[in-house]
C-alpha positions in Angstrom: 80.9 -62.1 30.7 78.0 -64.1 30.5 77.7 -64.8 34.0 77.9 -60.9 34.5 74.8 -60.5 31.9 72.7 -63.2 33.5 73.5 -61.3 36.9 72.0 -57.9 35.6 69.2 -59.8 34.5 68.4 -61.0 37.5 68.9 -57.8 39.6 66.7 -56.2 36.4 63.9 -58.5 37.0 62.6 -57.7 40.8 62.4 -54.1 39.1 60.3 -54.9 36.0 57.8 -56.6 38.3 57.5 -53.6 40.7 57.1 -51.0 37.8 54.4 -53.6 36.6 53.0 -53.4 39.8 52.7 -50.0 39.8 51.2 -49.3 36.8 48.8 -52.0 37.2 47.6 -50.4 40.6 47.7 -46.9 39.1 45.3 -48.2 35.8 43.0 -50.2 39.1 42.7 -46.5 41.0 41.5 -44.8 37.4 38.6 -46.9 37.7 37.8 -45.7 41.7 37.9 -48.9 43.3 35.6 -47.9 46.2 33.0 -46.7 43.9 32.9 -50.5 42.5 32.6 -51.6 46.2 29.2 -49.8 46.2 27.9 -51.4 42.9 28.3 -54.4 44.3 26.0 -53.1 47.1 23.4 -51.9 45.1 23.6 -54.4 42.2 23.4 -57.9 43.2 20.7 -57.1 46.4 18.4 -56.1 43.7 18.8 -58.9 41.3 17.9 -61.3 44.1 14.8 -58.9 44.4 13.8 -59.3 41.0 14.4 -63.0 41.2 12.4 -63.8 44.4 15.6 -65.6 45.1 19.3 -66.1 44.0 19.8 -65.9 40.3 21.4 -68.0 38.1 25.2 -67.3 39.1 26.5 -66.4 35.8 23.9 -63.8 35.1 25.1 -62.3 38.6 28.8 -62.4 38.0 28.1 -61.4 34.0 26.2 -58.6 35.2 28.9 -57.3 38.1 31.8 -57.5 35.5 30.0 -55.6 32.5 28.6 -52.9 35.5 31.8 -52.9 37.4 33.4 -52.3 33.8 31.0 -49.4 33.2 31.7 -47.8 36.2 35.1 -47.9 36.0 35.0 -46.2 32.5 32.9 -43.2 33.6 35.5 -42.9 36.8 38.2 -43.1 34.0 36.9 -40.4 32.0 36.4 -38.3 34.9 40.0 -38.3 36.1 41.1 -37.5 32.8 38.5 -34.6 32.7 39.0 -33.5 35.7 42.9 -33.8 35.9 43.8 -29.7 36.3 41.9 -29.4 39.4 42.6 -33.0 40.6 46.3 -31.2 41.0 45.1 -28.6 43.0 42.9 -30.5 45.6 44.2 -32.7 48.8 41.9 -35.0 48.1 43.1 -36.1 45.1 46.4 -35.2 44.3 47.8 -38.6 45.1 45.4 -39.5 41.3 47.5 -41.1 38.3 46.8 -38.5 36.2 48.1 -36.0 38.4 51.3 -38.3 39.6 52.0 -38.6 36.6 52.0 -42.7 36.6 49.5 -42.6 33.8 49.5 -40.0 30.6 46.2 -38.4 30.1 46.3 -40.3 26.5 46.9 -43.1 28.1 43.7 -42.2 30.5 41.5 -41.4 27.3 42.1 -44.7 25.3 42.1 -46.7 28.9 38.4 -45.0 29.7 37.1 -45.7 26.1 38.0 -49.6 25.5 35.9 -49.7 29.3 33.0 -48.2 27.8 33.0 -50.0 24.5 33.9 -53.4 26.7 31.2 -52.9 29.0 28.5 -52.3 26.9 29.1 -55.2 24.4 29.7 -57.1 27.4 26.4 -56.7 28.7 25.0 -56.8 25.2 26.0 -60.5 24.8 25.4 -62.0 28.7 22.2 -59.9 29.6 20.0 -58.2 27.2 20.0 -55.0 25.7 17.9 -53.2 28.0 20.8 -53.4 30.5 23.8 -52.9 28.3 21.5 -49.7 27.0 21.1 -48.9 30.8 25.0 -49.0 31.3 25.9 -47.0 28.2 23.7 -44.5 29.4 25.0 -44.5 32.8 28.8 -43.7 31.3 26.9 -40.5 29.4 25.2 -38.8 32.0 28.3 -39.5 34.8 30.8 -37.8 32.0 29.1 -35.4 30.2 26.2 -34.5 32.2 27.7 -34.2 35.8 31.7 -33.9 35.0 31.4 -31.4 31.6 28.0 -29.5 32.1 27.2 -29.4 36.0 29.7 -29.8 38.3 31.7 -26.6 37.7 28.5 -24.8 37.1 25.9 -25.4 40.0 25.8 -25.8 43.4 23.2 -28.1 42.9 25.8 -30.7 40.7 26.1 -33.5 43.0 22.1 -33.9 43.3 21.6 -34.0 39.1 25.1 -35.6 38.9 24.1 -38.4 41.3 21.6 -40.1 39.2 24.3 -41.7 37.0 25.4 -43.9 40.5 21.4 -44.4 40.4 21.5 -46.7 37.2 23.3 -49.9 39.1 19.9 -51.3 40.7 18.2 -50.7 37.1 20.4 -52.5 35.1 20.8 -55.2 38.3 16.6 -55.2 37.6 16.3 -55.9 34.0 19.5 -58.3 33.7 17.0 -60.7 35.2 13.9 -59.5 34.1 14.4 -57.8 30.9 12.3 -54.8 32.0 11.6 -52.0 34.6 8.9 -52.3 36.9 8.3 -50.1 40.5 10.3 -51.3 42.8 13.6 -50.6 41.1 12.0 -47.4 40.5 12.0 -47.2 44.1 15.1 -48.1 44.7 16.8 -45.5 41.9 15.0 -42.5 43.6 16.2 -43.8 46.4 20.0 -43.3 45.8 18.9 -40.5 44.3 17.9 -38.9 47.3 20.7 -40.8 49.2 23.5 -39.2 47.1 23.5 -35.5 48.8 23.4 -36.1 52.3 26.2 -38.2 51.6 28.5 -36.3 49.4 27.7 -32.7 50.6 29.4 -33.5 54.4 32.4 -34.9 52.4 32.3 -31.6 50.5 32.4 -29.7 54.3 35.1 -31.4 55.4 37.0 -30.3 51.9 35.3 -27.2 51.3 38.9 -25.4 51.2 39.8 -27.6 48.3 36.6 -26.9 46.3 37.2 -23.0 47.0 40.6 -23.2 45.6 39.2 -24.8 41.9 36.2 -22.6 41.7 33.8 -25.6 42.0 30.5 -25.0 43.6 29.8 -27.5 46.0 27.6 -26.7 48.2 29.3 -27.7 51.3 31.6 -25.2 50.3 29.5 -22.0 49.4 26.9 -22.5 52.5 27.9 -22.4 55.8 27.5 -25.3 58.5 24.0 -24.7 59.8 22.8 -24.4 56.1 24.3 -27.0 54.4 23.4 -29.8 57.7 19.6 -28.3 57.1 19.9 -29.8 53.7 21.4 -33.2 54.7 18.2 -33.5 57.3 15.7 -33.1 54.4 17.5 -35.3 51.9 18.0 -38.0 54.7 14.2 -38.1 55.8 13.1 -37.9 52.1 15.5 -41.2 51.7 14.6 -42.6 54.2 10.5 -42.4 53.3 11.5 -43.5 50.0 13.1 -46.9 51.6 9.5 -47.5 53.6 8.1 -47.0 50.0 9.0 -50.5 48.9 7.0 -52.5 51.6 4.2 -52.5 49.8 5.6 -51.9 46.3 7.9 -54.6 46.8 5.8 -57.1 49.1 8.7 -56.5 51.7 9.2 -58.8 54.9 10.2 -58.1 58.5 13.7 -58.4 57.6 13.6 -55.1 55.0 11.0 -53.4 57.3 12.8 -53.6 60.2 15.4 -52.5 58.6 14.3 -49.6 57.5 13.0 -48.1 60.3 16.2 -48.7 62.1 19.1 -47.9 59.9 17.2 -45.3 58.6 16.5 -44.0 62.1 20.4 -43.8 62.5 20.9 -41.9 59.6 18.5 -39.3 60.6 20.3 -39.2 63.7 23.2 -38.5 62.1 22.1 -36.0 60.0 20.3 -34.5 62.9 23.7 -34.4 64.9 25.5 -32.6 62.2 23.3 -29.7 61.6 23.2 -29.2 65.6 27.2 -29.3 66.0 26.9 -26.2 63.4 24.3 -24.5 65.0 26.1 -24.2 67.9 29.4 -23.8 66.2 31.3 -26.5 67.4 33.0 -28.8 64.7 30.8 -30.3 63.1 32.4 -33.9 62.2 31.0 -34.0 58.3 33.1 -37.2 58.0 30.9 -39.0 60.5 27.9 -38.1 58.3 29.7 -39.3 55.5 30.6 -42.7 56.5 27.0 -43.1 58.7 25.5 -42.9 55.1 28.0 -45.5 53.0 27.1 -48.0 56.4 22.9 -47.0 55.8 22.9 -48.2 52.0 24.9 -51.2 52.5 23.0 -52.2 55.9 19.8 -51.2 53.4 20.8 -53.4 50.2 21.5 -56.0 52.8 18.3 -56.3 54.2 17.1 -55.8 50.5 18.9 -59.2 49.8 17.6 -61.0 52.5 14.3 -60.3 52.9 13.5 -62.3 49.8 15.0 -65.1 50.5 12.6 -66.0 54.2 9.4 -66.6 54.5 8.5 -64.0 57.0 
């Protein structure tokens, strides 16, 4: 008999572990991993900025946790907002919430212990300037864009976007303590980044955002109209990067840069209002990733230009 128990036990255990597994990867995707991949981007480039230099190491990784902690709260509390038309929407239906892996409770308590964790976080291995930065960050991405805008305007995604704006402020002042222009910069910058890099993704699942009655505007404009937009947005974030030369005592590195990358993403954006003029497919998704590949290429530069002489 007892070898009989300790048999079951055994044969038990492989499927505690995978049911472990799966709920620890189901409360990871709550936080939108691949969002975190782009705070790192914008975060760390701009605390070598402030620096002149690399930063004290802890500060950087104190800093990434509390931020990468604050992001994944407001991703949190958007799923759990968001979860009736997260059910309805290719894009997302494979979300805990709407699997069913996670309970929306669950979600709720999961998103607030984030957002009280962060900020005290931050409060303790930074200063308060950033921790207040972070806080705010979770308000405006949750109540601002997910409650008040998004199912309201057409214009959501451009207001909405300044929450993913708050990463190079908070990298800023966890090594200085206070805002200054060039990080300034650098938040209008995303700013202006955000649309011509959300509204091809929005083209590509505009039949998605028809069926839940939310206004993107890849989604209520056709092709030609919504690529116009992505072309002004692009250049306007692309005159904002040149901005920081001489606000930021930039190098060759950054300046080159610029010009180049930037170049490509007007080319992009270019490409994609053409293919709808002419009404052939457009390939949104090409826009799309073009723009994730600018900022990163960008931030890059951003990072190393401080660190040559030239």
């Amino acid at each position: 008999m007892e070898d009989i128990r300790t048999a079951r036990a055994e044969a038990a255990a492989p499927t505690r572990r995978a049911q472990l597994g799966r709920t620890v990867r189901a409360y990871i995707a709550l936080t939108k991993p691949r969002v975190l991949e782009l705070l790192l981007v914008t975060t760390v480039p701009v605390m070598i900025l402030a620096q002149g230099g690399f930063p004290n190491l802890w500060l950087v990784l104190a800093t990434v946790i509390g931020g990468s902690l604050s992001a994944g709260s407001a991703a949190a509390f958007n799923m759990y907002l968001d979860r009736d038309i997260d059910a309805h929407m290719q894009r997302t239906v494979n979300r805990p919430l709407v699997t069913g892996e996670v309970t929306p409770r669950a979600a709720l308590v999961f998103a607030w212990v984030l957002a009280v964790a962060s900020t005290l976080w931050l409060l303790l291995t930074t200063n308060w300037v950033a921790a207040a930065l972070s806080a705010f960050a979770i308000f405006f991405y949750v109540v601002i864009y997910t409650m008040v805008l998004k199912r309201r305007t057409e214009q959501n995604i451009v207001w909405g976007g300044i929450a993913g704006c708050f990463p190079v402020l908070i990298g800023w002042t966890a090594v200085t303590g206070s805002l200054a222009w060039p990080p300034v910069i650098l938040f209008v910058l995303v700013f202006l980044w955000t649309p011509p890099h959300y509204w091809p993704l929005s083209m590509k699942y505009r039949d998605d955002y028809d069926d839940v009655d939310v206004p993107m505007l890849g989604a209520t404009r056709n092709g030609p109209q919504v690529g116009l937009q992505v072309i002004l947005y692009a250049w306007a974030t692309v005159v904002c990067s040149l901005l920081l030369i001489p606000v930021g005592h930039m190098g060759l590195v950054y300046t080159v840069s610029a010009l180049v990358f930037g170049g490509w993403f007007i080319y992009e954006s270019h490409r994609l209002y053409n293919r709808a003029v002419r009404g052939t497919t457009p390939a949104p998704m090409r826009v799309f990733h073009a723009s994730i590949s600018y900022l990163t290429l960008l931030f890059l530069a951003i990072a190393v230009d401080p660190l040559l002489p030239f």
